[in-house]
ROKE-631469 format. One line per 5 residues: number of its first residue (from 1); their letters; for each residue x, y, z of N, C-alpha, C, CB. Coordinates in steps of 0.05 Angstrom, whole numbers, plus 32768, in hexadecimal, padded with zeros to 4 digits. Each point is the difference from the previous one (the first is absolute). Glycine has a CB too. Layout:
# residues N
NUM) A) X:Y:Z:X:Y:Z:X:Y:Z:X:Y:Z  ...;
//
This chain:
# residues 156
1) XXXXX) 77A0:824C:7CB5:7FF4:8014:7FEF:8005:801C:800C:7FDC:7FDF:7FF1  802E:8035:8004:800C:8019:7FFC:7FDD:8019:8015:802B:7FEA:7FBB  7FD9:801B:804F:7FE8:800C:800C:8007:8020:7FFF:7FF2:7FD3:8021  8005:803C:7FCC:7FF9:8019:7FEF:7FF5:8010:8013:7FF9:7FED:7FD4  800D:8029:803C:7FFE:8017:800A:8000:8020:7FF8:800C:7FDD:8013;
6) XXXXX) 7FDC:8030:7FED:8003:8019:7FEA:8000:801D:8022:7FD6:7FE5:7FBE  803E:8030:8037:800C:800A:8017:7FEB:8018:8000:8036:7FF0:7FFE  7FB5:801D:7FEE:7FE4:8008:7FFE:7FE8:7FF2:800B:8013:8011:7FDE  7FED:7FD9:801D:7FE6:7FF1:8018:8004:8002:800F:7FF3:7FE8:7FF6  8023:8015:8018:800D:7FFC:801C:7FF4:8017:8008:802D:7FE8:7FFD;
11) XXXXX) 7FE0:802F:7FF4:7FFE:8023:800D:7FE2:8005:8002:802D:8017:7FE7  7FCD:7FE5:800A:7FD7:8007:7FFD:7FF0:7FF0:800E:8001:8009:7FD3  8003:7FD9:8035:7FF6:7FF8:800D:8005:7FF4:8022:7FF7:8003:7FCF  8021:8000:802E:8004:7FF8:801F:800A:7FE6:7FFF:7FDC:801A:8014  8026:7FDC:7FDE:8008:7FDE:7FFD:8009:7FF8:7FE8:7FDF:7FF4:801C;
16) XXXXX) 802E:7FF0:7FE7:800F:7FF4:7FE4:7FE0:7FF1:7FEE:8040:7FED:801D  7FCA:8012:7FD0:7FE4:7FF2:7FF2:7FFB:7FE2:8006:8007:801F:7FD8  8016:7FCE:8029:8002:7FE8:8001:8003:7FF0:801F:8011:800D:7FD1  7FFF:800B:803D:800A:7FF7:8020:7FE9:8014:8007:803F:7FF5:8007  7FB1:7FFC:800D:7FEC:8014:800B:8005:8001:801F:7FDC:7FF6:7FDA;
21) XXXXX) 8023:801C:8031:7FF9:8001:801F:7FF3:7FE9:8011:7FFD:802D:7FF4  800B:7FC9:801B:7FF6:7FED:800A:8006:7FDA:7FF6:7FE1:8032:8006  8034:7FD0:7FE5:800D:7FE2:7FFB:8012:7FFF:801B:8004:7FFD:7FC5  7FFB:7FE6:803F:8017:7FF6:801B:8018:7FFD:7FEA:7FE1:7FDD:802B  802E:801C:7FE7:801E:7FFF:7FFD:8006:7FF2:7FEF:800A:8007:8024;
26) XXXXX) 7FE4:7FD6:7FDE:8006:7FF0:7FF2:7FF6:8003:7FDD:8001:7FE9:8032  7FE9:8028:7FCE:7FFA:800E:7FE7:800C:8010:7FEA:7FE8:7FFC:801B  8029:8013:7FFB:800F:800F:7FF4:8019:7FF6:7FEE:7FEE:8018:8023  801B:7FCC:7FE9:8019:7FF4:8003:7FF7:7FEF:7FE4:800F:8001:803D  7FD2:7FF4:7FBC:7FF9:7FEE:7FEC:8000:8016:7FE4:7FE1:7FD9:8025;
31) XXXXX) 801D:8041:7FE3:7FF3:8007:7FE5:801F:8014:7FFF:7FBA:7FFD:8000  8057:800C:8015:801D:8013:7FF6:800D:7FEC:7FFD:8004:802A:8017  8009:7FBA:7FF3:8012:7FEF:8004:8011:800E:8023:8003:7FF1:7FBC  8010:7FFE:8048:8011:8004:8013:8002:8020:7FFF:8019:7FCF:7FFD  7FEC:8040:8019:8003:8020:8007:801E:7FFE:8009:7FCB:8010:8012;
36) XXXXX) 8040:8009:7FD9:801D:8003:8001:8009:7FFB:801B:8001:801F:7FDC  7FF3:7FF0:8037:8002:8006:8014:7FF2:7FFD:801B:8010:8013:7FDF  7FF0:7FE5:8038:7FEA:7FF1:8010:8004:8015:8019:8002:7FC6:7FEE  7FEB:804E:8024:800B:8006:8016:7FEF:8002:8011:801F:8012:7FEE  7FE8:7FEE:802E:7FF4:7FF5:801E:8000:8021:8008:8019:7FC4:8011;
41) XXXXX) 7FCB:803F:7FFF:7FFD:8019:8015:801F:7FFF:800E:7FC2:7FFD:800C  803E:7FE8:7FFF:8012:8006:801B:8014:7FE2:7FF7:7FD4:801D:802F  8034:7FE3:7FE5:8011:7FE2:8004:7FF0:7FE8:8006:8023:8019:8012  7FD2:7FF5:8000:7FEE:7FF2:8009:7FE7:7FE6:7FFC:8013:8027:8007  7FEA:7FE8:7FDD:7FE3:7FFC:7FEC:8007:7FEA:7FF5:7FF0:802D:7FF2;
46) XXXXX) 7FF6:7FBF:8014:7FFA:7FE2:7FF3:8005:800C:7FDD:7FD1:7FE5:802C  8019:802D:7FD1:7FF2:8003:7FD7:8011:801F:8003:7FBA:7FE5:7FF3  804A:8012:7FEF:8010:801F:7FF2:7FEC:8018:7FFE:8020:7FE4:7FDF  7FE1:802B:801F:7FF3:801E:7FFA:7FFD:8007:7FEC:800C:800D:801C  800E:7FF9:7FD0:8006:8009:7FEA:8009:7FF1:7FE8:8005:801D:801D;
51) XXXXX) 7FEF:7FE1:7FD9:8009:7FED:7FDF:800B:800D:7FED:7FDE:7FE7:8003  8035:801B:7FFA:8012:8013:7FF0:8002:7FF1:7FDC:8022:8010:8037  7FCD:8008:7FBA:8006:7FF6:7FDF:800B:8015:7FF3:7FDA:7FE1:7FF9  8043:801F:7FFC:800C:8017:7FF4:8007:8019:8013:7FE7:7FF0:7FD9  800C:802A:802C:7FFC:8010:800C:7FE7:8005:8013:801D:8007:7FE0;
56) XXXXX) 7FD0:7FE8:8015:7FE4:7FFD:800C:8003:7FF1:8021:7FE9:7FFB:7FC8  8006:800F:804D:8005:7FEA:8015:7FD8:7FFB:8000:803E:8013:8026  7FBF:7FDD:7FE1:7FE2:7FF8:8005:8005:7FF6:8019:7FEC:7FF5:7FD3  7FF9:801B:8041:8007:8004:801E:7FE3:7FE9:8014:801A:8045:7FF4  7FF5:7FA5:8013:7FE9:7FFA:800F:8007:8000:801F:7FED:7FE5:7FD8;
61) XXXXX) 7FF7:801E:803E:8005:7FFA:801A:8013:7FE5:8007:7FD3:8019:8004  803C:7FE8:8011:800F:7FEF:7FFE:7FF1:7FE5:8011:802A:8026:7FFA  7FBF:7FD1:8008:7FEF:7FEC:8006:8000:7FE8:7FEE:7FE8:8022:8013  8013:7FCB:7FEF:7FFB:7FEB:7FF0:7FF0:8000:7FEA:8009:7FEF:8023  7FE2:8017:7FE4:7FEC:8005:7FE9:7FF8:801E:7FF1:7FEE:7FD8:8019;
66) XXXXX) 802A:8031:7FEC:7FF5:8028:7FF4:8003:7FF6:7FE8:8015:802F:801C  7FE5:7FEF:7FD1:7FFA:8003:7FEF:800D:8020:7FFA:7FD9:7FD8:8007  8037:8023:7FD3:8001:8019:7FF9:7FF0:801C:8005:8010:7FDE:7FE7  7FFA:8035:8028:7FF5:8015:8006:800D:801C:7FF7:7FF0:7FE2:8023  802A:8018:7FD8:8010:801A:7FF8:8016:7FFB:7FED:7FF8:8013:802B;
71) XXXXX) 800C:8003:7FC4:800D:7FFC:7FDF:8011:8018:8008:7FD8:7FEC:7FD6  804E:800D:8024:800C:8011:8001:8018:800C:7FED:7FED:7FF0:8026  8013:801E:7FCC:801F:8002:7FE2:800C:8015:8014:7FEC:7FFC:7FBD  802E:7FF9:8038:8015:8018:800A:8012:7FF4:7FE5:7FFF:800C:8044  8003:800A:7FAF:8018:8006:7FE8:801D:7FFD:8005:7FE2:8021:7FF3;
76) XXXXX) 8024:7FE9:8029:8017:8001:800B:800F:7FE7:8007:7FEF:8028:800D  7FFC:7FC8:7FF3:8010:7FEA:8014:8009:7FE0:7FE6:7FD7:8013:803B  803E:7FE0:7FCE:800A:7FFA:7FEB:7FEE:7FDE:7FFE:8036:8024:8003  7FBF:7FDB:7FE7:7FF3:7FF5:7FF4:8002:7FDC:800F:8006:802D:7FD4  7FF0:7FC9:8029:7FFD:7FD9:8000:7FF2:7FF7:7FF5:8008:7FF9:8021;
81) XXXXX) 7FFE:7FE7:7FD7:7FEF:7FFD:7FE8:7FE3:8000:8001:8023:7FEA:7FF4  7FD4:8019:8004:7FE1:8006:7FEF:7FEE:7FEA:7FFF:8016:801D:7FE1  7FED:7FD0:8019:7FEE:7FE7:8003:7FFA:8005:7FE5:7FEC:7FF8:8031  7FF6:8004:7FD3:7FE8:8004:7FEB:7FEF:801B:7FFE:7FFC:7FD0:8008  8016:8041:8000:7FF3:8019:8004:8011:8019:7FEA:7FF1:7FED:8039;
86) XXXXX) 7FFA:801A:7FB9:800C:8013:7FE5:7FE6:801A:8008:8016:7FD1:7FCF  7FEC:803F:803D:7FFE:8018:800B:800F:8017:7FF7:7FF6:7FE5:8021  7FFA:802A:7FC7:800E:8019:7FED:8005:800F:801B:7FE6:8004:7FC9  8020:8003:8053:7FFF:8014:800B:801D:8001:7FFA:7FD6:8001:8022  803F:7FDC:7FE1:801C:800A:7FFF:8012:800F:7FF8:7FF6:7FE8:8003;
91) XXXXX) 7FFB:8021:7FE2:8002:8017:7FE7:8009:8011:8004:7FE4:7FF9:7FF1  7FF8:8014:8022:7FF4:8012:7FFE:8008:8015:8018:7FDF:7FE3:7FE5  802B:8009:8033:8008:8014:8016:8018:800A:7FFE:7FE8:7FEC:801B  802E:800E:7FE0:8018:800C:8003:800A:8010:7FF8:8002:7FE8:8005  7FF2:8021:7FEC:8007:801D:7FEE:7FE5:801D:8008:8018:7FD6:7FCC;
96) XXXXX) 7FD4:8017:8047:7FEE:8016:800D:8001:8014:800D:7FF3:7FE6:8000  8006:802D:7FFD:8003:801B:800A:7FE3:8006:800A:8028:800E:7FE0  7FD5:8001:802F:7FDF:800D:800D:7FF8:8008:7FE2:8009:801A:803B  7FFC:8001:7FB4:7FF8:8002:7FE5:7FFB:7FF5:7FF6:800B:8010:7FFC  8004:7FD7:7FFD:7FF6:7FEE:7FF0:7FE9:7FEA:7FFE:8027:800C:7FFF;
101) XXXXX) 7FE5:7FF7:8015:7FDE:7FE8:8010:7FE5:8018:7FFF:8021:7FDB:8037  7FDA:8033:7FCD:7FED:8010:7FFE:8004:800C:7FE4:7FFB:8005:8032  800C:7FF6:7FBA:7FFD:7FFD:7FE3:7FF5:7FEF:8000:801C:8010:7FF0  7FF0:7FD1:8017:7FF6:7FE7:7FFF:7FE8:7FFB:8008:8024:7FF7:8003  7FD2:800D:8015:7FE6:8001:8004:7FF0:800C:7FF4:800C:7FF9:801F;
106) XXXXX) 7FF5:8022:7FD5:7FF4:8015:7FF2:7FFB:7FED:7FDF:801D:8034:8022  7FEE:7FCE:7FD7:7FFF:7FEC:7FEB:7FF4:7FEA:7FFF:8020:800E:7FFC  7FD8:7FE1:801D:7FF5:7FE3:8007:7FEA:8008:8003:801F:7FE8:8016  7FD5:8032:7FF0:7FEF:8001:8010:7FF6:7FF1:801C:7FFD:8010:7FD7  801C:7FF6:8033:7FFA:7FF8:801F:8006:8016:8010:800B:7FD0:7FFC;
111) XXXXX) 7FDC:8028:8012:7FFC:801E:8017:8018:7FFC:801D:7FBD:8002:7FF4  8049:8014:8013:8018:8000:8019:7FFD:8012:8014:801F:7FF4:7FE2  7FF0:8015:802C:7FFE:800E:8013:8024:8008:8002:7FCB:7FE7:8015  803C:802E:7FEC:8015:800F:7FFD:800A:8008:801F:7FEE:800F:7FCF  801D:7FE7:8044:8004:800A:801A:801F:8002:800B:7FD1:7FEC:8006;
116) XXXXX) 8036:8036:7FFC:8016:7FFE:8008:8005:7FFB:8023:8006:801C:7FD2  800F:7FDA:8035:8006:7FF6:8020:8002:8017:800E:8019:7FD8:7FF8  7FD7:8029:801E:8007:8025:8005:8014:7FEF:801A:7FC8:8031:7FF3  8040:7FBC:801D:801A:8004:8011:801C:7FF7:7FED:7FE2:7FF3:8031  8013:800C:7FAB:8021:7FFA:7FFA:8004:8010:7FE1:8004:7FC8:801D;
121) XXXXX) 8005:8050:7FE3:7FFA:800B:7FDF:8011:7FEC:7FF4:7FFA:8038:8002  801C:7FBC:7FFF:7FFD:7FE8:7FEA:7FF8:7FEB:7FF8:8014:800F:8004  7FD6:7FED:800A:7FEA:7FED:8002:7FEA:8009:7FE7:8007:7FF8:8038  7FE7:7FEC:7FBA:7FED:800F:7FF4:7FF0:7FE3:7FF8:801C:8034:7FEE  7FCA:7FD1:8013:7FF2:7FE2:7FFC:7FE6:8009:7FEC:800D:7FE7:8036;
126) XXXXX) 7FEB:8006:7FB8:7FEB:7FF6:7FF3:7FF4:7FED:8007:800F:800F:7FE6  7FD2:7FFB:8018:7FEB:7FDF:8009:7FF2:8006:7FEA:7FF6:7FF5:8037  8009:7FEC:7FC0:7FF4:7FFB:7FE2:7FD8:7FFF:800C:8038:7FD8:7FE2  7FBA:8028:8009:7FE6:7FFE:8004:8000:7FDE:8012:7FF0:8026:7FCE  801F:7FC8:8027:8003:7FE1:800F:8008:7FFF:801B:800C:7FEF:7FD7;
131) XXXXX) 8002:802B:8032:800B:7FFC:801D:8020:7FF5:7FFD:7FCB:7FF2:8015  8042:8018:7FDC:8016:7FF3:7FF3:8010:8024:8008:7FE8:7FCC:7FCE  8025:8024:8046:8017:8022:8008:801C:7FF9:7FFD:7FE3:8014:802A  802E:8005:7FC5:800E:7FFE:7FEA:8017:801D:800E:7FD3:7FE7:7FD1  803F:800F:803E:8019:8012:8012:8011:8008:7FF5:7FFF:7FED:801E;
136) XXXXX) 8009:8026:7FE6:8011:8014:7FEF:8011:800E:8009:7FE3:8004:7FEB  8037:7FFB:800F:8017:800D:8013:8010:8017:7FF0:8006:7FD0:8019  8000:8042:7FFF:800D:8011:7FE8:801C:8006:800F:7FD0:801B:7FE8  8044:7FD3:8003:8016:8009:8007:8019:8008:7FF3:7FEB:7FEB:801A  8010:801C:7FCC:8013:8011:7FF1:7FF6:8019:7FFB:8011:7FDC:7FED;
141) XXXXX) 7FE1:8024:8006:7FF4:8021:7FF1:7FE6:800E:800E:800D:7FEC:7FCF  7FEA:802B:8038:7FF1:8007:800B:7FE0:7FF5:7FFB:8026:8020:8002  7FD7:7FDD:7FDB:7FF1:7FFE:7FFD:7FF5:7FDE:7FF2:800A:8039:8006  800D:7FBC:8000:7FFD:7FE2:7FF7:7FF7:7FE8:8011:8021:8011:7FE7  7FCD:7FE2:8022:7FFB:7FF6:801F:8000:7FE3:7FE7:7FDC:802B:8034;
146) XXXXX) 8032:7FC4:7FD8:8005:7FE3:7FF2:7FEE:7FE8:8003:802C:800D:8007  7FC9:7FE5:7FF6:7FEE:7FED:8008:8017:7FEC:8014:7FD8:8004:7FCE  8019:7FF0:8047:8014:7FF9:8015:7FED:7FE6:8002:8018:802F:801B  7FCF:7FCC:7FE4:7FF6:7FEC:8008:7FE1:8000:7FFE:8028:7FFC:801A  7FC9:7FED:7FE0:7FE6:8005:7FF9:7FF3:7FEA:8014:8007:8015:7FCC;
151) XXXXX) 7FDB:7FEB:803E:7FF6:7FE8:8009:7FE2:800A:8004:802F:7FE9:8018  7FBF:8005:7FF6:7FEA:7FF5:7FF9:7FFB:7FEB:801C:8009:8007:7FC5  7FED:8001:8053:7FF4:7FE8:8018:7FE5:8011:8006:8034:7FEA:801D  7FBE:7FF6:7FE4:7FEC:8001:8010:7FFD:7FF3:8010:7FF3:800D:7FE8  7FEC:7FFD:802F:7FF7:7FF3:8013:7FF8:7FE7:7FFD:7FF7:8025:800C;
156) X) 8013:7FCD:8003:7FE9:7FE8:7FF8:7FEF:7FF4:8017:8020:7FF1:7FDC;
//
């Protein structure tokens, strides 16, 4: 079954509606199917870290029994398959710009926080009211800073 992700809940609240913080690995694996992609902290490591769906990675300690703690999109990076995971962000990021997203939010009504990098002027970040921080690079036009990558970890 197809598991529906909206890229506004995410932003407003800090979390997916369906994958919540705190599923183990094996949870994740019953309700996305197989993860495009599987990856280890180190060489080293018994359990994977990163569960890769599409562009999304879902980040756990690399212990036996962790648990989802961190949610990561990067637009840039070239895609693997998806599983059971249909997540409008795929859309929605690649054509993002800092402006636009703060239209977007403005429009959602979701509250943010606007912070430019003071050790990098082409640096530029948004934190959603959810804790959801949204990187921004600027490397063509002065005034165009690109969406580069978005994510979402907590303590646990």
């Amino acid at each position: 079954m197809i598991t529906k992700e909206d890229i506004r809940f995410f932003l407003k609240h800090g979390t997916l509606e369906n994958i919540p913080f705190g599923v183990t690995r094996e949870e994740l694996e019953d309700k996305l199917g197989k993860a495009g992609k599987i990856k280890f902290a180190s060489a080293k490591d018994t359990f994977p870290s990163v569960f890769v769906y599409g562009r999304v990675e879902f980040h756990f300690a690399k212990y036996k029994k962790a648990v989802f703690y961190g949610i990561k999109f990067d637009p840039w990076v070239d895609p693997v398959e998806r599983g059971n995971l249909d997540f409008n962000a795929f859309q929605w990021a690649k054509e993002m710009t800092r402006k636009k997203s703060i239209t977007f939010l403005r429009n959602n009504k979701i509250k943010f926080l606007d912070k430019k990098f003071s050790h990098d002027d082409k640096a530029w970040e948004l934190e959603t009211e959810g804790g959801v921080r949204l990187f921004y690079a600027n490397q063509e036009s002065p005034d165009v800073y690109q969406l580069k990558r978005f994510e979402r970890f907590i303590q646990l």
